[in-house]
Structures are given as C-alpha cells and as structure tokens.
C-alpha positions in Angstrom: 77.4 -12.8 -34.0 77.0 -13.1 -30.6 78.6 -15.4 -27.7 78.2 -16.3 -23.5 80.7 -14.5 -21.8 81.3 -16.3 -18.1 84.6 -13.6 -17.6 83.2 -10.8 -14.8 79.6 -10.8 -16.0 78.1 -13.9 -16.6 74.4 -13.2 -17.9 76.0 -10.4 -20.7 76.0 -11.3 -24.1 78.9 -10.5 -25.6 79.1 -9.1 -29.8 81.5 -7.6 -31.8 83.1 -4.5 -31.3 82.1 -4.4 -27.6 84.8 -4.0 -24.6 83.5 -4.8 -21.4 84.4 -3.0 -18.2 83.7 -2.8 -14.7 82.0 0.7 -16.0 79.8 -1.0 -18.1 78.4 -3.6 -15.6 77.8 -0.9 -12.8 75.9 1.1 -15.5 73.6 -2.1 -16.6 72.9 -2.9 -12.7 72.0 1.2 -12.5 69.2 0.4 -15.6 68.2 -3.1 -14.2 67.5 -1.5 -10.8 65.9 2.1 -12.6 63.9 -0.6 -14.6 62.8 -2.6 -11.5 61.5 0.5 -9.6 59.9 1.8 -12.6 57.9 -2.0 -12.6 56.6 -1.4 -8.6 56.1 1.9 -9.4 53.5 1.0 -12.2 52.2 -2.1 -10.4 51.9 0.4 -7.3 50.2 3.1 -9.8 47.3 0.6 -11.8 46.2 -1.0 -8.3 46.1 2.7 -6.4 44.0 4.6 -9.5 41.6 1.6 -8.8 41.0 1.3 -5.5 40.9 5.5 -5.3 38.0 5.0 -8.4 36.6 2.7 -5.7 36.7 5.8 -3.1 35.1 8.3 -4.9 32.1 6.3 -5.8 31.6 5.2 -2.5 31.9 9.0 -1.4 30.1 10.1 -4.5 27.2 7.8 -3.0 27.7 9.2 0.9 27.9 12.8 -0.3 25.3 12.4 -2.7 23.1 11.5 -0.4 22.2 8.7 -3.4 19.3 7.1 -1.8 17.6 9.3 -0.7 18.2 11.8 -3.6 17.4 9.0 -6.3 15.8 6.2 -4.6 16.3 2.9 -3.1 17.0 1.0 -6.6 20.0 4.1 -6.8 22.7 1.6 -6.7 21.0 -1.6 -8.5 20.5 1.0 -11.7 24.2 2.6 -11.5 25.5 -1.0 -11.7 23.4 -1.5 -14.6 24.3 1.5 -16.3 28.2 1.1 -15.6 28.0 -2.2 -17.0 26.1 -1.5 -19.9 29.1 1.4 -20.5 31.7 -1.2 -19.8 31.0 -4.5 -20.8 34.3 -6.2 -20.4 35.2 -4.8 -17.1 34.7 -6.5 -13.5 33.4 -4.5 -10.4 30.4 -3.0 -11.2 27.9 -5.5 -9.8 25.4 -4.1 -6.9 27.3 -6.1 -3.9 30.4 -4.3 -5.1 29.0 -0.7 -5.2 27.7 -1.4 -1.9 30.7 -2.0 -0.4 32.5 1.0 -1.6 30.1 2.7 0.3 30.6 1.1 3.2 34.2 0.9 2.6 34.5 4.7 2.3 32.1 5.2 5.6 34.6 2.6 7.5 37.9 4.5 6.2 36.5 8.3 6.5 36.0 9.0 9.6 38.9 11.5 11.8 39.8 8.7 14.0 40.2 6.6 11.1 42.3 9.1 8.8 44.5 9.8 11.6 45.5 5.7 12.4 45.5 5.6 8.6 48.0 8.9 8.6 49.8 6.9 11.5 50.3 3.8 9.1 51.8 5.8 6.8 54.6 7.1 9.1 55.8 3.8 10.0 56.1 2.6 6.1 57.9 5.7 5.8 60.4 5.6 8.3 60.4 1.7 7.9 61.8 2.5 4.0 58.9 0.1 2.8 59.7 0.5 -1.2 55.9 0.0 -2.4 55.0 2.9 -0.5 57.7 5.2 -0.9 56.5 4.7 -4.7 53.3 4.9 -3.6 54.5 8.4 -2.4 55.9 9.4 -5.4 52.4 8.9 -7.3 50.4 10.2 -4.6 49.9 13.5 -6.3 48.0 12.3 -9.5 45.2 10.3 -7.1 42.0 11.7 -5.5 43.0 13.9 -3.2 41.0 12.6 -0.1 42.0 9.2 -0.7 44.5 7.7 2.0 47.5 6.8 0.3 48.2 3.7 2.5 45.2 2.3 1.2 47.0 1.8 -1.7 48.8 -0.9 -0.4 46.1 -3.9 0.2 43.8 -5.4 -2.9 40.3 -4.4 -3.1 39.2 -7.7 -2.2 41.4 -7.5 1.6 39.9 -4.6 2.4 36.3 -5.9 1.8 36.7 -8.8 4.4 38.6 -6.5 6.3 35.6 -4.1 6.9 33.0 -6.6 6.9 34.9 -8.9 9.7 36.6 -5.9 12.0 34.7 -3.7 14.6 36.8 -1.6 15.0 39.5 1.3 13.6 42.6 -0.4 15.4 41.6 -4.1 14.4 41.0 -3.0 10.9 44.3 -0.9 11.1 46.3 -4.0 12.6 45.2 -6.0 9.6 46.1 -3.6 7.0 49.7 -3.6 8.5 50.6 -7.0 8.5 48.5 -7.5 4.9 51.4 -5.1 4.0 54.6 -5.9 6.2 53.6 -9.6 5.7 52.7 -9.8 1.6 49.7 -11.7 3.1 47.6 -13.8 0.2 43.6 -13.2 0.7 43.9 -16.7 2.0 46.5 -15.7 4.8 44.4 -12.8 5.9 40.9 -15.3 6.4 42.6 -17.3 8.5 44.1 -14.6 10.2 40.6 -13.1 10.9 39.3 -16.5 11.7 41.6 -17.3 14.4 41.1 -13.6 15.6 44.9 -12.8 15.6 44.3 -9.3 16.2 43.0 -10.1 19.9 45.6 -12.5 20.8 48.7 -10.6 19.3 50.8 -7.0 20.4 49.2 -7.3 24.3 52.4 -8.2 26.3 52.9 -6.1 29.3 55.2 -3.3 28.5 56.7 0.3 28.8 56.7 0.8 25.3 54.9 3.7 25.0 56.9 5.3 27.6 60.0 5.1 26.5 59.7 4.8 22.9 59.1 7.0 19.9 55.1 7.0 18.9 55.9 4.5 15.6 58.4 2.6 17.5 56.1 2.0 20.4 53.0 1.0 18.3 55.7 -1.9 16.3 57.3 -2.6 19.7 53.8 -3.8 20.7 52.5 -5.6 17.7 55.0 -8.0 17.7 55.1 -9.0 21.1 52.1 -11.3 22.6 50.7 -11.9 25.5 51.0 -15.1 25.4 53.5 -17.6 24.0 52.4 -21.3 22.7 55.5 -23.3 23.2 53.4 -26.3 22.1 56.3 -27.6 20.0 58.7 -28.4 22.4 59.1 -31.1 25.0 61.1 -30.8 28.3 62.0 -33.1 31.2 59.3 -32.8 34.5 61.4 -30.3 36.3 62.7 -28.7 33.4 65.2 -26.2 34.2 65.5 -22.8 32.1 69.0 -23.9 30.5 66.3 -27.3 29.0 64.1 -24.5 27.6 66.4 -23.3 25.9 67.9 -25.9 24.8 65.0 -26.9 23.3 63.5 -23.6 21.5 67.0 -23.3 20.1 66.4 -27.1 18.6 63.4 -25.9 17.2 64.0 -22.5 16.1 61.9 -22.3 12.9 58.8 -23.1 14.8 60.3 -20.8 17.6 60.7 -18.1 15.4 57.0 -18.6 13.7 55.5 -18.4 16.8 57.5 -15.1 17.5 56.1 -13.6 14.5 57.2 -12.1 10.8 60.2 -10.4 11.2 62.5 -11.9 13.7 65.9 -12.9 13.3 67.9 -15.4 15.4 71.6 -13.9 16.4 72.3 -16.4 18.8 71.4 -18.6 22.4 73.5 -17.5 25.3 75.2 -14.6 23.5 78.0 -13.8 25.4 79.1 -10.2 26.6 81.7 -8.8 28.0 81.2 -6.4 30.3 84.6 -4.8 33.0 86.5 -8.3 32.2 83.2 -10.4 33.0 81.3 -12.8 30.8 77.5 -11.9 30.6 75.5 -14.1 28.9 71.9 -13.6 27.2 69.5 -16.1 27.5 68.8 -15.9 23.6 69.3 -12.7 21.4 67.3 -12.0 18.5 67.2 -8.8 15.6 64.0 -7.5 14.6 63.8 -6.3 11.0 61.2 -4.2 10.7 61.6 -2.9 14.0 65.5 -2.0 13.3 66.4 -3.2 17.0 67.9 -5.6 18.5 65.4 -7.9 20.9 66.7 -9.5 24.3 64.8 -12.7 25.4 65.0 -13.5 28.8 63.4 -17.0 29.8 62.2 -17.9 33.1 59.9 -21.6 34.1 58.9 -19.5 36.8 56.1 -17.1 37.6 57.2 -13.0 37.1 59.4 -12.6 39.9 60.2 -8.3 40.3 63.9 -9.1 40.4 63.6 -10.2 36.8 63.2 -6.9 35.8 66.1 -5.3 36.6 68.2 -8.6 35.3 66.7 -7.9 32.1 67.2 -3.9 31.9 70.9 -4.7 32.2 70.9 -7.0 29.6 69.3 -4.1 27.5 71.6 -1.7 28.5 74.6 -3.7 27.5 73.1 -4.2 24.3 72.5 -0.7 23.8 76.7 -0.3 24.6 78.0 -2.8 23.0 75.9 -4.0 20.1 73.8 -1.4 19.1 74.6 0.2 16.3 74.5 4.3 15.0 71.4 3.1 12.7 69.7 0.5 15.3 66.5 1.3 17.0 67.1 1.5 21.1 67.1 -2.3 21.7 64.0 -4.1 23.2 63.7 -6.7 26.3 61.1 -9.3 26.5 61.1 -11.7 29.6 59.2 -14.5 29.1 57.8 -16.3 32.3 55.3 -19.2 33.1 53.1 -16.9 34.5 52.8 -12.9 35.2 50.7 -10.5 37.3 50.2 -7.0 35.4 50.3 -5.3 39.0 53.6 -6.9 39.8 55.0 -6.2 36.0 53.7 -2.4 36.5 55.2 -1.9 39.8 58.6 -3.9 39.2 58.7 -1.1 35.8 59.0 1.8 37.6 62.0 3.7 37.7 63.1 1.8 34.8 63.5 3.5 31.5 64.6 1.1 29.2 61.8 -0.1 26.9 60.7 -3.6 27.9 58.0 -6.4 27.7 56.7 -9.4 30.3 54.8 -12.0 28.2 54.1 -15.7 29.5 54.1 -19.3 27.8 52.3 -22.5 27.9 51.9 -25.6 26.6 55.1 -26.8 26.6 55.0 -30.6 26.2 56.2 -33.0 28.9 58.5 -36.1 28.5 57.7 -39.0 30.5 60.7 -40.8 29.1 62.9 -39.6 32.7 60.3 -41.4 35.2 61.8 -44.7 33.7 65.2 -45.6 34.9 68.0 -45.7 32.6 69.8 -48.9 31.7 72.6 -47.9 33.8 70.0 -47.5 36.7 68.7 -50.8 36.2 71.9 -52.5 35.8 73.3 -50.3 39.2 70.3 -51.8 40.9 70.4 -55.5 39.9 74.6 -54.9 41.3 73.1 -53.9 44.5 70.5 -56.5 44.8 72.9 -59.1 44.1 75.2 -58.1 46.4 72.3 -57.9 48.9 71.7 -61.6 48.2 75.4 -63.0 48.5 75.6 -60.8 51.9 72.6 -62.7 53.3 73.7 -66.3 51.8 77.6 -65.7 53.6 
C-alpha cells in the first residue's frame, strides 16, 4: 500500500514501514543528480564514438592515400560495401564518406588542432558539464580525434566546413553551436546572415590585459556595431532618453547584446568616498564570469570617454566584484568611433575595455507637433493679442 506524501518531500511515495528524514531526501537528490550525470555522460559518449568513427574513416581515406591507391570509384564501392554490411544503419552513402574526408582535412591541420585545443580550455575553465563529461570519456575514443568535436552533431559540422573559409570562422561557429545549444536551423541562419563577420570586432584592449581565454570571450561577445533598431527617441535625444528607452525594451536589448547577458540594473548607483556614482546601465555576463559596464554616449568617441569609463570599471572591480568574478569589462557605446582615436585614448590604461557604435535608432516625430497645452497657451495669447488691438 502506498500513499502521496506532501509533508517535506512532495514527489516521494510514501509505503509501509518507511520513516522519512531529511537524510533520506539528501541521499535521493545525491542518486537523482549521480543518475542525471550518468544520462549526459552516455548521451555525451554514443554521439562522440560516432563522430570519432566518422574521423578515422576520413583519415583512413587521407592516410591511405584511397584514391590513388584503389581508384577513383574508392569511395562509391566502400559505401556500397558498408551498406551491404549494415543494412539498417544511416551514413554510409558516397556524399557522406566524402565529407568525412574533407571534414578530417578541415579539422587536422596544426593551426586547426591548436584553436580546437584552445576551445577546449575555455569549456574547461567555463565548467561547461557536456564537456567535462566529455573529458571523462575522452580516453576510450581515437586518440587523434579532438575531443571538442564531440560537442556539435555530425550534420553542424558538415555545413560548417562546407560554408566557412577559414579556421577562426569555423572555430567561432563551433562555440556558439555549443555555448548557445544552437538547433541546425539556428546555425543556417547564423551562417546565412554571416554572424561571424559582424560579431566579436569592437575596438578593445582585451588581449592586453586579459587572460588568453578571457580575451578571446571578452571579444566574441562584443560587436562592432550595435542595431538599436527597436527603439525610438525624441530628435535631440539626450543619453538619459537612450536609456530610458533600451531599459523599456530590454529583451530585445539584451538579444541584440548576445547569449549570455544579464541585466543588473540602469543607473546603478555607487558609492564611492561619501559620493553617489552612477553607471549608465550594468550588466553580468555568464559565461564570461564578469561583470560588464555599459557606458552610452549619442555622441561620436570623444577620448575623455575613456577614462570616465576606466573608473567606472575600477569601482566595479572594488566594490562589486567578487573573489570568483572574472576582472570586470567596460564597453562604451557611441554614435560613432575612430579606431585611431579609440587606440590612442587606450593607452596608459590597463583596465580591459571595448568602444562599439550604434545605429538605427528610430526617430519620433510625435515632439514637432505642439502639445495641447501649447496650443491652448497660444490660442490665450492670440486672444489677448486681439482684445489689446480692439481696446
């Protein structure tokens, strides 16, 4: 006989003879999470063994030399053969094999292992738990084959390689297939709308004053450019109406930022020797670790900006920061930016820091019309202007 028990644990069962305690409960939460690691892991594990079957017959067909050792028709007959051998498993046709091939050429190469080795790093210090128990089954795949790999679906990594030209692009895409969960649907239209040009190209420091992983992050998720497309602002608009108005649409704010972003707050105030300071807005990046101070300015890059903004960092860094934080990150935003100016204004400067611009922002026309008070102060005065001249 068995009963719902709502007292402490609401999803246990209770049956005869069985006392429940806060023991117990800890020790079914220890077996629900050993059971839910044990699930990635084996997820993690079936995908991995494919795609490093996948390697070795592309290098099996590199190494080989298959072509020119068996013929032209080499790969046409193998995927003949390894249907014929396994009739009820997909992946064997010719376009397939041939892009093993090509995927092992793409992925191979010393430049490529290293970015790959590089990728790695990051999901390691970034506690990513699919590769950590990636990590832990590493030892039982082909030796060669780049653990990080085991991260993407086959089918990715095929657009991937056929739509990148390059070892960075291809790497970019990788990383946000994995940071982002992207669907093979996501990652098209990423490549379509060639994301990896337009993202991770703001003007910065990074490199200088950040860790290797850190600095590579640091630059992906800034841009170059911001689209503020989605808000509207008065003619004139002041940096206070900017705000104003990103804060009113944070969601599509925080889309255009990028994955990973987290809103703390708009005009965050500090106090610094008795004296408000406030941050224009103040954001925490997840992946990143760090927090990330967003200076706005409806101006072009002025270099005064610059130092503004390092002492915004700095107080971060003081009083926010915490012992397991990243150093925090500033990103001034402006209508417009010279990289000369932006180089020479960063000089000196060692806090790590970013100069993007924005456009689009949408203009209301609703302030060229007077107001109804306007109108009805002007009819007062026009009437009063008639009853002068009639006296």
């Amino acid at each position: 006989m068995a009963d719902i028990s709502t007292n402490n644990a609401p999803h246990i069962v209770r049956v005869k003879d069985f006392k429940i305690d806060t023991d117990y409960v800890a020790w079914l939460s220890e077996i629900k999470q050993r059971y839910h690691s044990a699930q990635i892991k084996a997820a993690v594990k079936v995908n991995t063994e494919k795609l490093a079957f996948n390697w070795s017959v592309g290098r099996d067909l590199v190494i080989r030399k298959a072509e020119e050792k068996w013929g032209s028709g080499v790969v046409e007959q193998l995927s003949f053969d390894l249907r014929d051998a396994f009739p009820n498993e997909k992946g064997f046709g010719t376009t397939n094999l041939w892009a093993m091939k090509k995927w092992y050429l793409f992925f191979s190469s010393p430049d490529a292992v290293e970015k790959l080795h590089q990728l790695g790093g990051e999901l390691q210090n970034s506690n990513i738990e699919r590769f950590i128990k990636l990590r832990q089954v590493g030892g039982e795949i082909e030796p060669d084959f780049p653990l990080v790999l085991g991260l993407v679906p086959w089918r990715h990594q095929v657009n991937i390689i056929t739509k990148c030209k390059s070892i960075d692009e291809a790497v970019f895409y990788l990383r946000e297939c994995i940071l982002g969960g992207w669907s093979r649907q996501t990652l098209d239209n990423s490549l379509k709308a060639n994301l990896y040009k337009v993202q991770g190209k703001a003007i910065s420091n990074f490199p200088e004053y950040l860790p290797e992983a850190q600095s590579r992050m640091a630059q992906e998720i800034t841009k170059d450019n911001y689209d503020f497309g989605f808000v509207t602002v008065p003619v004139n608009y002041k940096e206070e109406q900017l705000e104003a108005a990103l804060e009113q649409n944070i969601t599509c704010f925080l889309l255009e930022l990028d994955t990973g972003f987290a809103f703390v707050g708009r005009q965050k105030e500090l106090i610094v020797g008795n004296r408000s300071r406030k941050i224009d807005m103040l954001f925490y990046h997840i992946r990143l670790k760090a927090y990330v101070v967003v200076e706005l300015k409806v101006k072009a890059f002025d270099p005064e900006y610059a130092g503004k903004l390092n002492y915004y960092v700095n107080a971060v860094d003081e009083l926010l920061k915490g012992p397991d934080d990243n150093p925090t990150i500033g990103l001034l935003i402006c209508s417009d930016k010279d990289e000369t100016d932006v180089r020479w204004a960063f000089k000196g400067i060692q806090t790590p820091m970013g100069v993007a611009s924005y456009d689009n922002v949408r203009i209301s026309t609703s302030n060229l019309l007077p107001s109804a008070e306007e109108l009805q102060a002007r009819v007062r005065l026009v009437e009063e202007e008639i009853n002068k001249s009639n006296n």
